[in-house]
N, C-alpha and C positions, 0 to 999 in steps of 0.2 A: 594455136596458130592464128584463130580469128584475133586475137590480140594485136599480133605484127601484122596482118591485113589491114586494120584500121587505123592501126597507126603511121602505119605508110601511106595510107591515103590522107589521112588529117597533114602529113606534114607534104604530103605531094599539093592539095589544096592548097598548105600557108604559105611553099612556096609560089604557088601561082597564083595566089592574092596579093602576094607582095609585086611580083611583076604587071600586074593590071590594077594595082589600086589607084594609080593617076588617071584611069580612066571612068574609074566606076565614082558614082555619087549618089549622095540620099537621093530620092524619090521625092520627097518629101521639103527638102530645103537647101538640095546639093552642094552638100556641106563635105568634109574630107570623110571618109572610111575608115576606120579598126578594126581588127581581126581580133574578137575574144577568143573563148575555148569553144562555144557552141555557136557563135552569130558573128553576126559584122556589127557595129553599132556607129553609129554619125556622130563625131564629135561634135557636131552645130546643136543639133537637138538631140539629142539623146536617145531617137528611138534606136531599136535593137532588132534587127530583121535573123527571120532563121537563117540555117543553109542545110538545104538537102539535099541528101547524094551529092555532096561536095559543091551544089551550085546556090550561090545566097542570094536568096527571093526577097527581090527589093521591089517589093509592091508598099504604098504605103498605106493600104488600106487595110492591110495584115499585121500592124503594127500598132506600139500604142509610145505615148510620148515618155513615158517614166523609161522606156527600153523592154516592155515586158512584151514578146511576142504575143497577139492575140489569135485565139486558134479560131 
């Protein structure tokens, strides 16, 4: 059942990235937003911010420019 738990939240999340992604922008070069499988990623620059517990931490100082989250 934790299966279908997180899979309804992954797609409750992607669809409410798609609804606010006109809003949200890199931190970084506010550039437009992507929703991969684990992150958002800025199609300007490439970086790759996580998302946890469904909410994606666009700090830019948490990130690195290749897209690799830095921890």
């Amino acid at each position: 059942m934790a299966s279908d738990s997180s899979t309804s939240s992954s797609s409750e999340f992607q669809s409410r990235f798609a609804e606010l992604r006109e809003l949200l922008a890199c931190p970084a070069c506010y550039g437009e937003l992507r929703l991969e499988e684990v992150r958002v990623v800025c199609v300007g620059c490439g970086r790759g911010y996580e998302v946890v517990d469904g909410i994606p931490v666009l700090i830019a100082e948490r990130c690195e420019a290749d897209g690799s989250v830095s921890t």
